[in-house]
C-alpha positions as CSV (number, residue, x, y, z in Angstrom):
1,X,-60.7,-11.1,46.7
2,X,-63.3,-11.9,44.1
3,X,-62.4,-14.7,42.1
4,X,-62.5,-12.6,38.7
5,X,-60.1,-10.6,39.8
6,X,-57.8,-13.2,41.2
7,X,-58.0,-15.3,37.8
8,X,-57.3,-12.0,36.2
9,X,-53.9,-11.7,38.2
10,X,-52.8,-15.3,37.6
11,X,-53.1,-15.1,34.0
12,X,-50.9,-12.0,34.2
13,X,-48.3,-13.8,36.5
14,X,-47.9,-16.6,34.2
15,X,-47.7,-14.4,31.1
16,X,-44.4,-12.6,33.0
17,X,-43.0,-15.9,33.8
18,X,-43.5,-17.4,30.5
19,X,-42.1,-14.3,28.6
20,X,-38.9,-14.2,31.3
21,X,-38.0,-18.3,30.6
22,X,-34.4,-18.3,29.2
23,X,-34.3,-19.4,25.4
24,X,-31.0,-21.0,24.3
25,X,-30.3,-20.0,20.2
26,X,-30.2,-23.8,18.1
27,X,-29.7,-24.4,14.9
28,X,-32.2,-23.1,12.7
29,X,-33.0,-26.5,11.3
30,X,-33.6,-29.7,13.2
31,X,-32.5,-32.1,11.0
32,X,-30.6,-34.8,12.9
33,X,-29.4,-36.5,10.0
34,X,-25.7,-36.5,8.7
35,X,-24.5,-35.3,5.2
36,X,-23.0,-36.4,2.9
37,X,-19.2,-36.1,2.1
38,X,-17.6,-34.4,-0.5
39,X,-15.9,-36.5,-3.4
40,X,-13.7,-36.1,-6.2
41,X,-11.2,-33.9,-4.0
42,X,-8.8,-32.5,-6.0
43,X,-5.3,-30.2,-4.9
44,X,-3.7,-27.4,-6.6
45,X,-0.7,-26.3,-4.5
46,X,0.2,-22.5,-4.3
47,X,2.8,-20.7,-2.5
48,X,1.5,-20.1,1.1
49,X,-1.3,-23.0,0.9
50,X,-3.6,-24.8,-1.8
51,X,-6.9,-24.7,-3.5
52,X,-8.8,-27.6,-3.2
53,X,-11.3,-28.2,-5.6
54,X,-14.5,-30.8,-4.8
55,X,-17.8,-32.0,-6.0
56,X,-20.4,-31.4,-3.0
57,X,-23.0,-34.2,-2.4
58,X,-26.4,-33.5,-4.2
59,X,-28.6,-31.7,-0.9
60,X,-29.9,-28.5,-0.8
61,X,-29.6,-28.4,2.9
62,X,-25.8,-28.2,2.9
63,X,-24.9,-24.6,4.0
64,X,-20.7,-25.0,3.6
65,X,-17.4,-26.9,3.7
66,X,-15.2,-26.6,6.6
67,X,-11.3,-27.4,6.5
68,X,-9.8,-28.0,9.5
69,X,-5.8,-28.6,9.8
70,X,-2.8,-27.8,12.2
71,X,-0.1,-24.8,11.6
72,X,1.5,-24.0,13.0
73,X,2.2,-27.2,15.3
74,X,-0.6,-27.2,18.0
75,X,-2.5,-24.3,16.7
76,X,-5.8,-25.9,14.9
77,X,-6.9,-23.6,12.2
78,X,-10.4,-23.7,10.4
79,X,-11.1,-22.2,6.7
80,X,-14.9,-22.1,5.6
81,X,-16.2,-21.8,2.7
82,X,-19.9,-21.1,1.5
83,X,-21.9,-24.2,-0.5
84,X,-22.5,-22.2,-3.3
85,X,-19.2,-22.9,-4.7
86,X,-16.9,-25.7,-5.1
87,X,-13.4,-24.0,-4.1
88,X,-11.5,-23.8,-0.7
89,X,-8.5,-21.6,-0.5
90,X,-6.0,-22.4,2.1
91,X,-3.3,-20.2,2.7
92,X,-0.9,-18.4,5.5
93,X,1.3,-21.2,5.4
94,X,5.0,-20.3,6.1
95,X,7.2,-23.0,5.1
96,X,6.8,-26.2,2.3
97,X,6.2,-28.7,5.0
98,X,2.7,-31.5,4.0
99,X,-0.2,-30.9,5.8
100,X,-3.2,-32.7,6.5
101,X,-6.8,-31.7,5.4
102,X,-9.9,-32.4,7.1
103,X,-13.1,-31.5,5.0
104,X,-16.1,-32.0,6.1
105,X,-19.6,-31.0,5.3
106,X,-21.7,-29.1,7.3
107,X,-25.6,-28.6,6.9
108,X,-28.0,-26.1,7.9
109,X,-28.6,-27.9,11.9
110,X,-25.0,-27.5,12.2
111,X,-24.3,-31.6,11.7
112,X,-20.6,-32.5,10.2
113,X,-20.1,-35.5,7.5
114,X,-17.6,-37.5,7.9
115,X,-14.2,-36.2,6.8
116,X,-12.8,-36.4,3.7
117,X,-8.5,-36.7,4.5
118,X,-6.2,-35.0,1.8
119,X,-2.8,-33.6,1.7
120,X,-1.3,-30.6,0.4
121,X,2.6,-29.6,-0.1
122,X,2.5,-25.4,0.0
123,X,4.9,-23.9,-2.6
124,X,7.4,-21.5,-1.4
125,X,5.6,-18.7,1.0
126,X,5.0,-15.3,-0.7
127,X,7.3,-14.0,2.6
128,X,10.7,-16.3,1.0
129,X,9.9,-15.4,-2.7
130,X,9.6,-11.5,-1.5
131,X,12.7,-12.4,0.5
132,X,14.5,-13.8,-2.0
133,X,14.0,-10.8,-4.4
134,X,15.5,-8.0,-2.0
135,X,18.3,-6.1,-3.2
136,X,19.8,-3.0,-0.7
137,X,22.1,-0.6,-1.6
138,X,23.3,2.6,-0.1
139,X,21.3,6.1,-1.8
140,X,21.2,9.5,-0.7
141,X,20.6,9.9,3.4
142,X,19.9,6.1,3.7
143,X,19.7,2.7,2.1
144,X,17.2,1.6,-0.9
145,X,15.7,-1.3,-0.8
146,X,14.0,-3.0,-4.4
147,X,11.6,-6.6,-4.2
148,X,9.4,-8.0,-6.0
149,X,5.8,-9.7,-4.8
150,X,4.4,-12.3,-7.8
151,X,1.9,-13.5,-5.3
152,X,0.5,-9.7,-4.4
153,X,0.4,-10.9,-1.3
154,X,-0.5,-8.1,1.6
155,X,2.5,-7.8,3.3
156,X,4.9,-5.3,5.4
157,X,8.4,-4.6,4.7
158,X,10.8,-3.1,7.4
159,X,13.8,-1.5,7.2
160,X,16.5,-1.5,10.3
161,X,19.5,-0.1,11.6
162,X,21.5,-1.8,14.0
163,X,22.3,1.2,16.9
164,X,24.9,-0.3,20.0
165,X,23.5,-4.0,18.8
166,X,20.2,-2.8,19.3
167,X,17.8,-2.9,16.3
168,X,15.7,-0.3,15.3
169,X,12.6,0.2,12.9
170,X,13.5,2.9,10.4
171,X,10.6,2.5,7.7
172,X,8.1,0.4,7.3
173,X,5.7,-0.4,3.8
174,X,2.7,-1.7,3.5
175,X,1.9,-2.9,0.2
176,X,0.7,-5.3,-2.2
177,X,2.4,-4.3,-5.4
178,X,4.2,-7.2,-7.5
179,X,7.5,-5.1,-7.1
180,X,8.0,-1.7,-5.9
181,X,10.9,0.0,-4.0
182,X,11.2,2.0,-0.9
183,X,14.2,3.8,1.3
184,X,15.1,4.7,4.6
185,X,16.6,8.1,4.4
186,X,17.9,10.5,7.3
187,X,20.8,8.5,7.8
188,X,24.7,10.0,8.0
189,X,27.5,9.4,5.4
190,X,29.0,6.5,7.6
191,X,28.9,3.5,7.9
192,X,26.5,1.3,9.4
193,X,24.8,-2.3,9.5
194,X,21.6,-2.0,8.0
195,X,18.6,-4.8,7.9
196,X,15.2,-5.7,6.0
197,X,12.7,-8.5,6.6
198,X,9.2,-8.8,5.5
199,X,6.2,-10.5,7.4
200,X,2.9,-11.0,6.6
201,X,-0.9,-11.0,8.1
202,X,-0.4,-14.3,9.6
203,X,2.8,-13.4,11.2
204,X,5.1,-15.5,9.1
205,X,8.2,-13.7,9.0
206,X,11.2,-13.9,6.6
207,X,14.7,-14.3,7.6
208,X,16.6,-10.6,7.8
209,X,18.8,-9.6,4.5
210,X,22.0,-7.5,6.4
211,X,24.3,-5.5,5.2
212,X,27.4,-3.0,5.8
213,X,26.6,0.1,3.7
214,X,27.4,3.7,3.8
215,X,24.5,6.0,2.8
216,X,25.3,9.0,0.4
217,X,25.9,12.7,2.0
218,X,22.5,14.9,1.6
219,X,20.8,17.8,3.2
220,X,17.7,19.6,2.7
221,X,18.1,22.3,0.0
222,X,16.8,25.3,1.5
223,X,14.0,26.6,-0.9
224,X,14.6,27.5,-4.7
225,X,13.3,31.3,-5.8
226,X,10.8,31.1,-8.5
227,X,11.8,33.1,-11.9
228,X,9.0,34.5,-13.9
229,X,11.3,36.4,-16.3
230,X,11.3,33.3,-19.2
231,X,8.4,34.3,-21.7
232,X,7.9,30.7,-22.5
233,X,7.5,29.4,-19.4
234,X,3.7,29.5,-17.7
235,X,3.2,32.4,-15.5
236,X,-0.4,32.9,-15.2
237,X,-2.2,31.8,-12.0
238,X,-5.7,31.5,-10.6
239,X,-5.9,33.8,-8.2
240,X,-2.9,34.5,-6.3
241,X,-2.0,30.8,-6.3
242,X,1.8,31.5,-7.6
243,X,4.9,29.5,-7.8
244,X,6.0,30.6,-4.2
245,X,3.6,28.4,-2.7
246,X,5.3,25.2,-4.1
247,X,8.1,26.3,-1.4
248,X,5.9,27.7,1.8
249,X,6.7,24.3,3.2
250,X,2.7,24.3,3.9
251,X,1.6,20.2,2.5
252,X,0.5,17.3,3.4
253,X,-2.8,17.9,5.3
254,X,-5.4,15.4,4.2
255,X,-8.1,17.3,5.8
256,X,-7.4,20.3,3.3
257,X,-10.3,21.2,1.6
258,X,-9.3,24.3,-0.2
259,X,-6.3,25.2,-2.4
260,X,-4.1,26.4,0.4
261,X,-0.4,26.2,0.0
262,X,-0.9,25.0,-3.8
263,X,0.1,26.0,-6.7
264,X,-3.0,26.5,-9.2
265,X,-2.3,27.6,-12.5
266,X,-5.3,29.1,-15.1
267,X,-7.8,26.8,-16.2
268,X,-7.0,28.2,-19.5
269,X,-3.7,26.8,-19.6
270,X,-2.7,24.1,-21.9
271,X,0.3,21.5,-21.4
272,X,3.0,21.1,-21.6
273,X,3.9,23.5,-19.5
274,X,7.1,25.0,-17.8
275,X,8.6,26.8,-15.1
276,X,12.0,27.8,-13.4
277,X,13.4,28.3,-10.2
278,X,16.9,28.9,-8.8
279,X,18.8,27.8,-6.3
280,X,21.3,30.7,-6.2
281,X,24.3,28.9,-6.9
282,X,25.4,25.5,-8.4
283,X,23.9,22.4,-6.6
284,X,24.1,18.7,-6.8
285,X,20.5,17.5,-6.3
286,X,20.3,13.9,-5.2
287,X,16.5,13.9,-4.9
288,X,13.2,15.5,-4.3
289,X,9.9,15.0,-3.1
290,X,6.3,16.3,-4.8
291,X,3.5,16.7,-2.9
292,X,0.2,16.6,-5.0
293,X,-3.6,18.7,-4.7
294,X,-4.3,17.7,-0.8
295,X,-8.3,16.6,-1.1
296,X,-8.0,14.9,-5.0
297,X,-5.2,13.0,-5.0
298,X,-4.2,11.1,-8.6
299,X,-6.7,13.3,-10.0
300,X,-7.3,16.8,-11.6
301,X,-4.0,18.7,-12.2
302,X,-1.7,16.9,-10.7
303,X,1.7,15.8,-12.7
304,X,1.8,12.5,-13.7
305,X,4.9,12.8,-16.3
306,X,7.3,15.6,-16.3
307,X,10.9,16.4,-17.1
308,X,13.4,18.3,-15.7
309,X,16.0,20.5,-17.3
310,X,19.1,22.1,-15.3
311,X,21.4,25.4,-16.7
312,X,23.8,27.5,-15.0
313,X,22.7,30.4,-17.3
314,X,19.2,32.1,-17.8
315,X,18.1,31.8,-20.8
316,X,14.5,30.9,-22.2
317,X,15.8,28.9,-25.3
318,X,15.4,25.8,-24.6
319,X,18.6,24.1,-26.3
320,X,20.3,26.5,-24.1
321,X,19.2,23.8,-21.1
322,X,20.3,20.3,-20.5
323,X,18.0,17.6,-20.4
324,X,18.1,15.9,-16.5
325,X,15.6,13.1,-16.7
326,X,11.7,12.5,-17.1
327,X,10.0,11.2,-14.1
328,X,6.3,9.7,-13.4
329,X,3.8,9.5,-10.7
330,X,2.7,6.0,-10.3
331,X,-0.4,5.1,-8.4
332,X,0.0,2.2,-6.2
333,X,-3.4,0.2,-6.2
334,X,-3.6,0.9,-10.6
335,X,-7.3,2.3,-9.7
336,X,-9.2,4.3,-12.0
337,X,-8.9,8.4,-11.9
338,X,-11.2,9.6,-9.1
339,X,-10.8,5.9,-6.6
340,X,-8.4,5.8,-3.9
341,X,-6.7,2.7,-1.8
342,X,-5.6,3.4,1.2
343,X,-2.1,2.6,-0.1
344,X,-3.0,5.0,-2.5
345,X,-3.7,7.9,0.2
346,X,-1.2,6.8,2.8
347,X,1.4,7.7,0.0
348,X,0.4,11.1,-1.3
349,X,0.2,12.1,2.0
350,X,3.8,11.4,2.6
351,X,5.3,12.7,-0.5
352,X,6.5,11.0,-3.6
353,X,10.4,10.8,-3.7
354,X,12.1,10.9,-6.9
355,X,16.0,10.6,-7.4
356,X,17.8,12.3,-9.6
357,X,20.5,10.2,-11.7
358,X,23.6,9.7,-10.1
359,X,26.7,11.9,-11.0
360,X,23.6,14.5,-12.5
361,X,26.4,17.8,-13.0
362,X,25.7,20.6,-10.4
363,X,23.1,23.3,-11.6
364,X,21.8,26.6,-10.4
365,X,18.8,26.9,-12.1
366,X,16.0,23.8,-12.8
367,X,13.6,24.0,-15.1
368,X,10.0,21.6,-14.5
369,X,7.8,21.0,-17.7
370,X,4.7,18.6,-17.3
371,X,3.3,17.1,-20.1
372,X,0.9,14.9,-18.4
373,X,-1.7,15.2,-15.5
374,X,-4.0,12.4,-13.9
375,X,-7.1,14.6,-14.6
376,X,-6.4,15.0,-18.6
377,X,-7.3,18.6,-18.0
378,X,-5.2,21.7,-19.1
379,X,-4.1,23.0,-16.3
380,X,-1.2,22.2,-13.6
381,X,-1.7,22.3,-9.8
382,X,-0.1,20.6,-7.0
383,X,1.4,21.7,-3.3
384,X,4.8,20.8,-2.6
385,X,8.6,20.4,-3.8
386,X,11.3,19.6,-1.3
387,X,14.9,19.0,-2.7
388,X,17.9,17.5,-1.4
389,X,21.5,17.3,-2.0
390,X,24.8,19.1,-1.7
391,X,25.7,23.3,-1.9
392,X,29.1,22.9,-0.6
């Protein structure tokens, strides 16, 4: 071989090998040097946890303070937080117990200061508080449950039943509202031993609040007949989007994207506006749910405030009818018109219930009027009304 040619292959051989030699990832610095504490540590104690407030040492080559503590008992935890500012939140704690806190410094080549030892003393968890604040009673088909969350903490709230000592999920909520309510429903008129805890994303889990209660007799309604006969109701539609689709039992699809099984009235409406349906004889409603537009929820037409009217005569004057109650579409997350938390989705798409007030006399015919929509615009549109309660 000449020896060109072999010098030529033994460069290429050792440019393989060199390009194939494993490379281990390092710090991005190499500075073997050890930071500086953090001083002037100071503890603000919140329910769940702390903030702890510091001054960091004067280097530019600090990248972020670590805290390291147990909870609970033999699980180590670690909470970072980024050099640019001078805060550390610690929280997930379920009980009021002290804890120990290691902070330390930690550069950009990965070196750790010396620790910095504080305590903290958590408040009372956001799980107790929430806990503390339930209050279950028996409502139609089931058990209601009420709380209230000061913290906003993200947390799930379960209802149970107790079937043959065994106990069973019947609801569940997610949510971060500071109060809110939610039932359980599909339950006979008998009695039963119902339960409800709450738990949050670390897994601390309230004690369970149990009761003895008897839910209220309901059954589904079958479906109302619109009336179009009242001259000062609204009975103009877009297209052939008429009242009858508010009963087709067709809702709840989030992957609508056309006005299918909704109720659309003329953009060249104006609010408020009315109308009535019957039920074809006296009926005690206990409640009702509203489904909203399926692909714009909390948005365009949809009723935000309305009020309902019941009569057991016809008649389009109005102080001929008997004022029920004025009800309101609240949007979880508070969000502008047009933004959507999941929360927010998650409930349109399973209906907003609404309870009528209890002992609410028996009526044949129920009159809607909405004076408000989420859109501001002057027209009404939405999917869905199922009602419940008693024809017997």
């Amino acid at each position: 071989m000449k020896p060109k040619i072999l010098l030529f292959l033994l460069v290429i051989f050792s440019l393989i090998f060199t390009g194939c030699k494993e490379e281990y990832p390092g710090p991005l610095y190499e500075d073997e040097s050890i930071p500086s504490p953090v001083e002037n540590v100071q503890v603000k104690n919140i329910p769940g946890g702390a903030r702890l407030k510091y001054t960091l040492p004067e280097s530019e080559n600090i990248l972020y303070v670590k805290a390291v503590y147990e909870y609970p008992e033999g699980n180590i935890r670690n909470v970072i937080s980024s050099a640019y500012t001078d805060t550390l939140l610690i929280n997930g704690i379920g009980d009021t117990k002290e804890i120990e806190i290691e902070l330390y410094c930690v550069n950009r080549s990965e070196q750790e200061s010396e620790p910095v030892k504080v305590k903290i003393n958590p408040l009372t968890p956001p799980v107790k508080l929430i806990r503390e604040s339930f209050v279950m009673q028996e409502t139609f088909g089931g058990v209601m449950v009420s709380f209230t969350n000061p913290t906003r903490a993200d947390v799930v709230l379960t209802i149970m039943i107790n079937n043959d000592n065994e106990w069973q999920p019947l609801e569940t909520l997610y949510t971060n509202k500071d109060q809110g309510a939610f039932a359980a429903r599909g339950q006979d008129s008998v009695l039963a031993e119902f339960g409800v805890f709450v738990k949050d994303r670390w897994n601390n889990r309230s004690d369970t609040l149990i009761m003895y209660l008897k839910p209220l007799f309901e059954t589904q309604i079958p479906p109302p007949t619109p009336i179009y006969s009242l001259f000062n109701d609204y009975n103009k539609f877009y297209n052939n989007y008429t009242y009858s689709y508010l009963f087709d039992g067709i809702y709840g699809d989030p992957a609508a994207t056309n006005y299918a099984g909704t109720l659309l009235n003329s953009p060249a409406s104006k609010l408020p506006q009315s109308f009535t349906f019957d039920f074809g004889k006296p009926t005690e409603i206990s409640r009702y749910k509203y489904w909203m537009r399926t692909n714009s929820y909390f948005n365009f037409g949809s009723p935000e405030i309305w009020e309902i009217w019941g009569a057991n005569e016809l008649d389009a004057d109005w102080s001929k009818w008997t004022f029920i109650s004025e009800f309101k579409a609240v949007k979880p997350s508070g969000l502008p018109v047009g933004t959507l938390s999941a929360e927010d989705r998650a409930t349109a798409e399973a209906g907003l219930d609404f309870e009528f007030p209890v002992g609410t006399p028996r009526y044949r015919y129920l009159r809607w009027k909405t004076t408000k929509n989420f859109g501001s615009v002057d027209y009404v549109q939405f999917t869905e009304l199922i009602f419940w309660g008693n024809q017997n």
